[in-house]
C-alpha positions, 0 to 999 in steps of 0.5 A: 070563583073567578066565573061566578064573580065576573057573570053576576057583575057582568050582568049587573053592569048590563043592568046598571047601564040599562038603568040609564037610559032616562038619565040627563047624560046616558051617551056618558053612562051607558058605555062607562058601564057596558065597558065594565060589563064585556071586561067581566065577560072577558074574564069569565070566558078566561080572556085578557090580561091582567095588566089590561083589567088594571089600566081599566081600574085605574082609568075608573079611579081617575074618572071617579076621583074627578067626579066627586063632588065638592061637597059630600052630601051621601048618596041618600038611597031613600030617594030616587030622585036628584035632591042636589047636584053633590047628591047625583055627584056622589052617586056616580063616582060611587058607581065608577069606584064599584067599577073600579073595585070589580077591576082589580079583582079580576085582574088578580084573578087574571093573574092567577090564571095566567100563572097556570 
């Protein structure tokens, strides 16, 4: 499970970071985004420590709590472009908080791998 779970968000990371080249702030987003893409090879290849997968969580947390914006307006996915800066806001912590949630996973499975 561990294998499947890190090679498809790895890949999708690679593409999430893909997907911003043409975005205002792409020096910002590409390497949030590929740093979460190698902890996932990582953790297919059986490499790293779960303490380390745990820092890399709590550091996209943090980036995502201070990217939320002052007023909640959804993500609205109907549209591709930027409707209002809370809008793009949301959508990038969103993105950060995915990449949070896929850290923790692989640090519990780091974990039982360790323990092995």
């Amino acid at each position: 499970m561990r294998k499947v779970i890190s090679l498809v968000f790895g890949l999708l990371f690679v593409l999430f970071a893909a997907f911003q080249y043409n975005d205002p702030d792409p020096q910002v987003w590409i390497p949030i985004y590929l740093v979460a893409a190698i902890a996932c090879f990582m953790a297919f290849a059986g490499l790293g420590q779960p303490a380390v997968y745990a820092v890399i969580a709590a550091g996209y947390v943090i980036a995502a709590i201070y990217q939320w914006p002052p007023r909640f307006e959804g993500f609205l996915f109907s549209e591709v472009g930027m409707r209002s800066m809370n809008i793009e806001m949301a959508r990038e912590a969103g993105g950060l908080a995915i990449c949070a949630a896929v850290m923790v996973i692989l640090s519990l499975f780091m974990r039982q791998l360790v323990r092995r």
